[in-house]
Structures are given as structure tokens and as C-alpha cells.
C-alpha positions as CSV (number, residue, x, y, z in Angstrom):
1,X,294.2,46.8,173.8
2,X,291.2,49.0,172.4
3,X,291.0,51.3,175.3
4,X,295.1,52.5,174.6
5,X,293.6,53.4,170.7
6,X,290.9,55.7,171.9
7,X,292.7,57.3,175.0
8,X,294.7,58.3,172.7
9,X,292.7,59.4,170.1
10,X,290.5,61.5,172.8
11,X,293.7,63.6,173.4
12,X,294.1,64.5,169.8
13,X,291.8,67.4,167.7
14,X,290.0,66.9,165.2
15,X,291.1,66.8,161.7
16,X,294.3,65.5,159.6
17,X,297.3,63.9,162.3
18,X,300.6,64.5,161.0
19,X,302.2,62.6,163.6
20,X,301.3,58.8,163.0
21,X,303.9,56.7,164.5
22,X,302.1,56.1,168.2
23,X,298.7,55.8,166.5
24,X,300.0,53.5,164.0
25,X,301.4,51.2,167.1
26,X,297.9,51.3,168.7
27,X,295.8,50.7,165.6
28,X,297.6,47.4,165.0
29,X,297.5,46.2,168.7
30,X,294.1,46.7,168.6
31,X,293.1,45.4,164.9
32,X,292.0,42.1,165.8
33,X,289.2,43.9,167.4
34,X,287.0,45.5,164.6
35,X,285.0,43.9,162.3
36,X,286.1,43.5,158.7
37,X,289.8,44.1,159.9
38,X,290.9,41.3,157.3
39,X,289.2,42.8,154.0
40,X,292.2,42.7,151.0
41,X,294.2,40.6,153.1
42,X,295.4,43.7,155.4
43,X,297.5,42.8,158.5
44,X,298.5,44.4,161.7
45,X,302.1,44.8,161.1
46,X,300.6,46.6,157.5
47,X,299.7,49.5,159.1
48,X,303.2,50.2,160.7
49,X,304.7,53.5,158.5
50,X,302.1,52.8,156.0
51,X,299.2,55.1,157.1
52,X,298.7,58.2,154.7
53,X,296.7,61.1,155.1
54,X,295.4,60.2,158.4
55,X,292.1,62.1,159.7
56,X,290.2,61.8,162.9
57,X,286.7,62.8,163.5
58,X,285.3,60.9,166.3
59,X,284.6,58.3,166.2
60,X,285.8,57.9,162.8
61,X,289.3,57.4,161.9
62,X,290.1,57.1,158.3
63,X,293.3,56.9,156.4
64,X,294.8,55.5,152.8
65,X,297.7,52.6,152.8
66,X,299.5,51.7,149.6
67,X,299.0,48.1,148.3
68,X,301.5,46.2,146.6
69,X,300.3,42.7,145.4
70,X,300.2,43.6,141.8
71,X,303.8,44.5,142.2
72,X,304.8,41.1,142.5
73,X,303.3,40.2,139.1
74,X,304.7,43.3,137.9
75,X,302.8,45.7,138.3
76,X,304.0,49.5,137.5
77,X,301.2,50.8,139.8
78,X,299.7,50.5,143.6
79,X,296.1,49.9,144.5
80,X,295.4,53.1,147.2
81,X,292.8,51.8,149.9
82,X,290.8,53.8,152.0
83,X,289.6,52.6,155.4
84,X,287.3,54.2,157.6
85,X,287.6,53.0,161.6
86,X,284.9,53.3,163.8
87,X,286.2,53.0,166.9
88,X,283.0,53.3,168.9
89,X,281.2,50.5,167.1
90,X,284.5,48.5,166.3
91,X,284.1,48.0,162.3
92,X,286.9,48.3,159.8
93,X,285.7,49.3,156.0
94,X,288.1,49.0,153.2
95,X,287.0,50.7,149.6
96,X,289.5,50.8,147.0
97,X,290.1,54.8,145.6
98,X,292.6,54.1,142.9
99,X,296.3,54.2,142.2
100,X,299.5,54.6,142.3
101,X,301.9,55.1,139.3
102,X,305.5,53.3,141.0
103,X,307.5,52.9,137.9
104,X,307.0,54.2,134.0
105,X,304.8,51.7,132.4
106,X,305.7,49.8,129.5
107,X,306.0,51.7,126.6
108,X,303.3,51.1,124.1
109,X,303.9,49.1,121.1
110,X,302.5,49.6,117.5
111,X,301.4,46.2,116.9
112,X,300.5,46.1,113.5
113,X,304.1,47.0,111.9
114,X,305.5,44.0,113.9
115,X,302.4,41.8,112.2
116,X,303.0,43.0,108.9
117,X,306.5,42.0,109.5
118,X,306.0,38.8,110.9
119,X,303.4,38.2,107.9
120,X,305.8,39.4,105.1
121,X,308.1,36.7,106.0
122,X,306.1,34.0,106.8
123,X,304.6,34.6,102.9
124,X,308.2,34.8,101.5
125,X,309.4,31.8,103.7
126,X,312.3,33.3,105.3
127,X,314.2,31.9,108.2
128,X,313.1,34.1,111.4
129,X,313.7,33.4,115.4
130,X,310.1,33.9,115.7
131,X,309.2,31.5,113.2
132,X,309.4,27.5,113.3
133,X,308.6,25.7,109.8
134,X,307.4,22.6,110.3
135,X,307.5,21.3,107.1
136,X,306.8,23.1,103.5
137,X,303.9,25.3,103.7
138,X,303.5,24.8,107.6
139,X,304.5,27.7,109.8
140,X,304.1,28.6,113.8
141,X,304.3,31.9,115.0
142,X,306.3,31.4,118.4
143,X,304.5,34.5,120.1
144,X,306.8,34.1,123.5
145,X,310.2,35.1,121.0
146,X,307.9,38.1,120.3
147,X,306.6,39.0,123.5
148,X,309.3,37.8,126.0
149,X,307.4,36.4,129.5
150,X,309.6,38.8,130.8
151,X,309.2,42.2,129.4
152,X,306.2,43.7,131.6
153,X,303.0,43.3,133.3
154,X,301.5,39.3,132.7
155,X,298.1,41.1,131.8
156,X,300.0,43.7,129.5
157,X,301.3,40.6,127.5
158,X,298.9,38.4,127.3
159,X,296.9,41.8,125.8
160,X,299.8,42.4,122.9
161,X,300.1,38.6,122.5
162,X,296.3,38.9,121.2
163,X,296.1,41.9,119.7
164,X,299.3,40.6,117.8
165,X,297.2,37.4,116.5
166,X,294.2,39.8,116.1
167,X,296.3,41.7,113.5
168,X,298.2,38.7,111.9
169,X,295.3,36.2,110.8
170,X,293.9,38.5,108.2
171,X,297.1,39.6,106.6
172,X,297.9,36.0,106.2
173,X,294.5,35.0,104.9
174,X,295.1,38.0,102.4
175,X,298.2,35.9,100.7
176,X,296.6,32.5,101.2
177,X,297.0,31.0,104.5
178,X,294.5,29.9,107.1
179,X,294.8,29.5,110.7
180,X,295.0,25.9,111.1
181,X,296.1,25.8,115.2
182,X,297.7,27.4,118.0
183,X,299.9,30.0,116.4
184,X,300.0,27.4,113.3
185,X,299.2,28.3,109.7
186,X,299.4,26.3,106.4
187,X,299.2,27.7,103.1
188,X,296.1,26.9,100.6
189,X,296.8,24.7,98.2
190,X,295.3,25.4,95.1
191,X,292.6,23.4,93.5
192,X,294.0,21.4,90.8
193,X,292.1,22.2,87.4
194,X,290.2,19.4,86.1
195,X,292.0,18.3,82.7
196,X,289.8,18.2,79.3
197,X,291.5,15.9,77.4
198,X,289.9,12.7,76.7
199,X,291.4,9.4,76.7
């Protein structure tokens, strides 16, 4: 199907095409036959209404397409490719030129007010939803009622989940508590004093 792609592109002149629709149609019936047509997982039927800023200067033809995998995992923003055809030699290059922005990102958090929080109550045992006691000096810091699974990006979480702990641990170790597991923390004991009576 090559030979419909470059008739067709031998009628056009150079520079940006504005008009896309019929190129896009013959790019993808003819996709299978460039090399390196499958770098970041592209597809024919991907092309269709996809192609941006389309330029032809034979024999190259290079445009953008808008990526959405990260959108799925909840992403805010699309990866931009760039591919540059060479319809003479039959190669297909992909190089990735940025973003995107699809949706406001999540707002940013000040993490260590919620830590401070989080550690005043722990050291004044209070009764929280983000806190399990397990016992009389033995607390866990349920980070998922802190940072619902939910609420954003997997990578943005997991970042706040860390930088959460990052803050906590030393406000705790301040008042006498050491990290003693996952999210667990028991309060020091305090050495008992060696008596100087004599029996």
C-alpha cells in the first residue's frame, strides 16, 4: 500500500499539511511497512485523527501524536511523541518531546503540618481513623487513611506516603518512640533505676 502514501505525498508542497484526514488513512495502510513502526507500542488505527502538526519535506514526513497510557494510572498529563517517516528508506523514529498538561494536577500538600498532627496524637494517645493501637504503647500509622489509593497519580502517592514517614520518624523519636516496623512505633520504656538499698 506504500505507493498510495507517496503518490500522494508527491502531490502536496512542502512544509506544514493542514489537511490530514487522507494522509492519515494512507500512513496507517501502509505502517506495517517501515521499520521501527512499533516503538511505544504505536498502532495503525493510532494515527487516525491523532496526527499534529504535520510537516512534509521529502522524503521526510514528521508529525507529533498525543499518548495516553499514563492516563490510565492517572495521569494529569500526555507524553507528546515525535516521529520522523522516511518514506524513501521506509524507517519510522519515535523520540519523546514532552507533555501535555490534560487535567489540573493535584494540588500540593504541606506535609509536615499533617506529620506534626499525626505525631501530636500518637504522643498524647488519642483515638484517630488514621491510627490503630495495638496495645499500650504500640501504635500504626495507617498511611492508606491518610493518603487515600484513590486521590491522584500512583507515583504522586507513593511520593507523599514517603515524604509523610520522612517527616514523622523524627518528631516521634523527639517524644520517645522508635520506629519498630512498617508504619509501627512503640514508645521507650524507661530504664528502671537501680535501687541502693541494701538488704
Amino acid at each position: 500500500m506504500l505507493p498510495n502514501l507517496t503518490d500522494y505525498l508527491c502531490g502536496q508542497n512542502p512544509g506544514r499539511l493542514l489537511d490530514t484526514a487522507e494522509l492519515e488513512r494512507h500512513l496507517a495502510d501502509s505502517w506495517g511497512s517501515f521499520e521501527g513502526n512499533h516503538a511505544e507500542g504505536m498502532t495503525p488505527e493510532k494515527l487516525l485523527g491523532r496526527m499534529e502538526k504535520v510537516e512534509w519535506l521529502s522524503p521526510m514526513l514528521t508529525f507529533l501524536i498525543e499518548r495516553h497510557g499514563g492516563i490510565c494510572l492517572g495521569s494529569t498529563r500526555a507524553e507528546l511523541h515525535r516521529w520522523s517517516v522516511n518514506v524513501t528508506d521506509k524507517t519510522a523514529v519515535c523520540e519523546r518531546v514532552g507533555h501535555r498538561q490534560l487535567r489540573p494536577m493535584a494540588r500540593r500538600l504541606s506535609i509536615q503540618p499533617m506529620a506534626e498532627e499525626v505525631a501530636s496524637k500518637i504522643v498524647q494517645g488519642q483515638g484517630d481513623e488514621r491510627l490503630i493501637w495495638e496495645g499500650e504503647g504500640t501504635v500504626r500509622v495507617v498511611l492508606s487513611a491518610i493518603f487515600p489509593a484513590g486521590s491522584g497519580f500512583k507515583q504522586t502517592i507513593e511520593g507523599r506516603r514517603k515524604r509523610f514517614k520522612q517527616a514523622l520518624n523524627p518528631l516521634l523519636e523527639k517524644s520517645g518512640w522508635r520506629h519498630v516496623g512498617r508504619c509501627l512505633f512503640s514508645k521507650l520504656v524507661p530504664p528502671v533505676a537501680p535501687s541502693n538499698s541494701r538488704i
